[in-house]
C-alpha positions in Angstrom: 30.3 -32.3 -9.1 28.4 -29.1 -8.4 30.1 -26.0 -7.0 28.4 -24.2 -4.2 26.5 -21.5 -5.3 27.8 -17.8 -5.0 27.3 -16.2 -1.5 24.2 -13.3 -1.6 26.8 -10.9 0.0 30.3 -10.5 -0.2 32.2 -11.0 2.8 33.0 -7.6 3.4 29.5 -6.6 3.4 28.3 -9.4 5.8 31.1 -8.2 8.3 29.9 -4.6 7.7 26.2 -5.7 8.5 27.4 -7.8 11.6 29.2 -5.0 12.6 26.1 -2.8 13.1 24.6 -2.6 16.3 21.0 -4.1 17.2 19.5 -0.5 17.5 20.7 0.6 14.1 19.5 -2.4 11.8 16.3 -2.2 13.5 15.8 1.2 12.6 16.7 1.0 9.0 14.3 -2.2 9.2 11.8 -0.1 10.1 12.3 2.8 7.7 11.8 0.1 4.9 8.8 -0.6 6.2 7.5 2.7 6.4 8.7 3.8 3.2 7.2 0.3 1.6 3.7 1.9 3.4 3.9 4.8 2.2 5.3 4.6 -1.7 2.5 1.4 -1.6 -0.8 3.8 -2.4 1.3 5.5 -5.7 1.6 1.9 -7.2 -1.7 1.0 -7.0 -2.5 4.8 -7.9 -0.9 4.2 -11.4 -2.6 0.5 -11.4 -6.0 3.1 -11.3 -4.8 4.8 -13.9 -3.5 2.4 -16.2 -6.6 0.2 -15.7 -8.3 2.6 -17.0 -6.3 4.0 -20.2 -6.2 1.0 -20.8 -9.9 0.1 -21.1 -10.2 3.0 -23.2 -7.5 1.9 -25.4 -9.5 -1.8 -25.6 -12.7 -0.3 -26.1 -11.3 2.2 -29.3 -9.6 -1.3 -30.4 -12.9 -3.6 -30.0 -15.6 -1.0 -31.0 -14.5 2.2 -32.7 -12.7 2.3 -36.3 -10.2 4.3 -34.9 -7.2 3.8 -31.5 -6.0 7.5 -31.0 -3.5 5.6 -28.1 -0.4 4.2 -29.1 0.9 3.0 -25.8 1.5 3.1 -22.0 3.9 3.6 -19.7 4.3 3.9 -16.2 6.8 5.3 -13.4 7.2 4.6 -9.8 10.2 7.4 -8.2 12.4 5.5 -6.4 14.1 5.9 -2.8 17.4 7.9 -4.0 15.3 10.1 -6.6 12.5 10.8 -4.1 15.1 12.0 -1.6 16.5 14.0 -4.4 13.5 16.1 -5.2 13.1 16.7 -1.2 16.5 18.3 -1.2 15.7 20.0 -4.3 12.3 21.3 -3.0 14.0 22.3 0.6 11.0 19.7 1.5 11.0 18.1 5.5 12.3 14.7 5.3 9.2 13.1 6.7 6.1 11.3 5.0 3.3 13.9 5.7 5.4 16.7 3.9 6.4 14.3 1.2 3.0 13.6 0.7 1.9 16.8 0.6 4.8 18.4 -1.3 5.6 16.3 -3.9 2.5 15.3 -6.6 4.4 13.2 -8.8 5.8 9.9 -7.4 3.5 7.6 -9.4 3.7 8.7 -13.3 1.7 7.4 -16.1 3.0 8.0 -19.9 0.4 7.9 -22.8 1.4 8.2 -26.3 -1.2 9.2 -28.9 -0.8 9.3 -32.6 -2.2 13.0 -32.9 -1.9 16.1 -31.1 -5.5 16.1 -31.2 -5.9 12.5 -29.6 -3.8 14.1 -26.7 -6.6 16.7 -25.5 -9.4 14.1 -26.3 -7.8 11.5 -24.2 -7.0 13.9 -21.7 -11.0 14.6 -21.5 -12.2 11.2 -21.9 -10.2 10.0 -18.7 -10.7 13.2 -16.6 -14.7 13.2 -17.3 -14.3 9.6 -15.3 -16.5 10.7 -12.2 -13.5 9.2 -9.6 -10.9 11.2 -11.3 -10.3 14.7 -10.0 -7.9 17.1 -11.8 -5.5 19.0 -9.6 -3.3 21.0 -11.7 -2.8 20.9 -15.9 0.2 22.0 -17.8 0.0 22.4 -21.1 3.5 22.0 -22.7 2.1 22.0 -26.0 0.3 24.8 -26.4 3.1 26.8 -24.4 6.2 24.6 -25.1 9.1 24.9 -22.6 12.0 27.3 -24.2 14.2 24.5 -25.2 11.1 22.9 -27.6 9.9 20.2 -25.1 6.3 19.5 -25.7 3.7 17.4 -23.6 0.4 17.9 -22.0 1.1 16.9 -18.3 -2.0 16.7 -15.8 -1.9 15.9 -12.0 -4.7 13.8 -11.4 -6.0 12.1 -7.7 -7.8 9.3 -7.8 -8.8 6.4 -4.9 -7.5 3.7 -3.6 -9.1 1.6 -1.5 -6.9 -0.3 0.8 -8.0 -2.5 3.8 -7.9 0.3 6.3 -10.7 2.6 3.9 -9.8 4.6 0.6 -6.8 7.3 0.1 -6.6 9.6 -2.3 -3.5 9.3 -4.6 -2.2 12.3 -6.4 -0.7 10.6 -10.2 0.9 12.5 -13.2 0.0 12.3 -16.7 1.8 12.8 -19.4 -0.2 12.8 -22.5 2.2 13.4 -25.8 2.2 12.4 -29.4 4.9 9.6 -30.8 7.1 12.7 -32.6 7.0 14.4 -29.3 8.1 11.4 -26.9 10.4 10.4 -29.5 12.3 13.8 -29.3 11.8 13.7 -25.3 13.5 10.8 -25.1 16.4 11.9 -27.0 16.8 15.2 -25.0 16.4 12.7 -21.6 19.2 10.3 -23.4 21.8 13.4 -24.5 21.0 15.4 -20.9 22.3 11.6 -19.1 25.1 11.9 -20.9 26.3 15.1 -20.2 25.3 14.9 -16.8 22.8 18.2 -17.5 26.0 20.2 -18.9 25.2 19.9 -22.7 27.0 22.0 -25.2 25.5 24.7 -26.7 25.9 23.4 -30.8 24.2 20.6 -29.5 21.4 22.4 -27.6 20.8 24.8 -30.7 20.4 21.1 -32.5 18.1 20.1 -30.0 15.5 23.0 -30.2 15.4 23.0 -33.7 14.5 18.9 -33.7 11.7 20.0 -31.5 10.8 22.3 -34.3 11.1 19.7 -37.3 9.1 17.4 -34.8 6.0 19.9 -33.9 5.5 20.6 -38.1 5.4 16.5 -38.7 3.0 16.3 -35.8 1.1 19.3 -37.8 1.5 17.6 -40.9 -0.1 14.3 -40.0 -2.7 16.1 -38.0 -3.7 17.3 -41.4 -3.3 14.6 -43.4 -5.2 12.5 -41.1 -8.6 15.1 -40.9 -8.1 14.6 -45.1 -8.3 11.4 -44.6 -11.4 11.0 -42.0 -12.8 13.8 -44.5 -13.2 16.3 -41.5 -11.6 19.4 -43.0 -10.5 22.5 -41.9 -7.3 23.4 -40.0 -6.3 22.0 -36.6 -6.6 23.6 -34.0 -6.5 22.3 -29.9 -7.6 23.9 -27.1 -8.1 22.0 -23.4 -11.7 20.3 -23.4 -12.2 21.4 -20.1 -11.7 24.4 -17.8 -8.8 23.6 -14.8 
């Protein structure tokens, strides 16, 4: 004999939601709705995006003797860490300011094998005619003072939903393995400390960042050797933003 299947909600939450007036529930019904409308446009934004990476990555694949991308990844802020940010920005709680605050709800990750795969992805997908480039900060050629290295790039690009296109704002973060490798680590250690790590450990950090940037410098060379291009390298943004 079968027993009945496990109740959705336990009984204390289905007397706290009957105990909720009309007027409430419908509100909070309705603020799902609106924030399902409004966090809809970044999803397909990094569907845009990824589409087209992703292309680029097929073509390199099919057609070219060489794939300078590894692999992608892909973000969508939730509820709790949107409302986060606003407090942390002093942002108005409503959509419009949201919108118009806050340029990196919808996040795209590509990883490259070289440094110098990161600015020439960078330009092959911002040369894309319906990809406009808002703002560009470049992590590696200025690394943050605890190490951290990535090339991140606020890019807009259209979506065209059934009441006409919207522009979506999407970051892009374009790194090298060594470099996502150590940013996940730092991400990892600063969870577990809740943000308070200790020093020793924050010395170790910066110095992996070190060991990590001279492998990615390393490789860079050993890879033009190998595709006989010579020379030192050297990377500089493609484009002027």
């Amino acid at each position: 004999m079968e027993s009945d299947p496990a109740p959705l909600l336990s009984t204390r939450a289905i007397e706290a939601l009957q105990s909720i007036d009309p007027a409430t529930l419908s509100e909070v019904q309705a603020f799902r709705e609106d924030f399902a409308r409004f966090i809809m446009p970044y999803k397909f934004g990094i569907d845009e995006i990824s589409t087209k990476v992703s292309i680029l990555r097929e073509e390199f694949a099919e057609l070219q003797d060489y794939n300078p991308i590894e692999h992608i990844s892909s973000r969508l802020k939730s509820a709790e860490s949107l409302e986060q940010k606003v407090i942390r920005k002093n942002c108005e709680p409503s959509f419009d300011a949201i919108r118009e605050a806050i340029t990196d709800i919808a996040g795209v990750r590509i990883v490259c094998s070289f440094v110098s795969d990161v600015y020439r992805v960078f330009e092959l997908l911002t040369a894309q005619e319906d990809v406009r480039v808002l703002r560009v900060k470049d992590y590696i050629a200025h690394p943050k003072p605890n190490g951290y290295k990535s090339l991140h790039v606020i890019v807009e690009v259209p979506v065209f939903l059934s009441g006409g296109p919207v522009a979506v704002p999407v970051e892009v973060q374009l790194r090298t393995v060594a470099m996502d490798f150590w940013a996940s680590l730092e991400h990892k250690i600063y969870y577990k400390y809740d943000g308070e790590v200790p020093e020793p450990l924050l010395r170790d950090l910066t110095a992996a960042a070190g060991t990590a940037g001279q492998l990615d410098v390393t490789m860079e060379d050993i890879h033009r050797q190998v595709r006989g291009d010579g020379g030192t390298a050297q990377y500089a943004l493609p484009v002027s933003v």
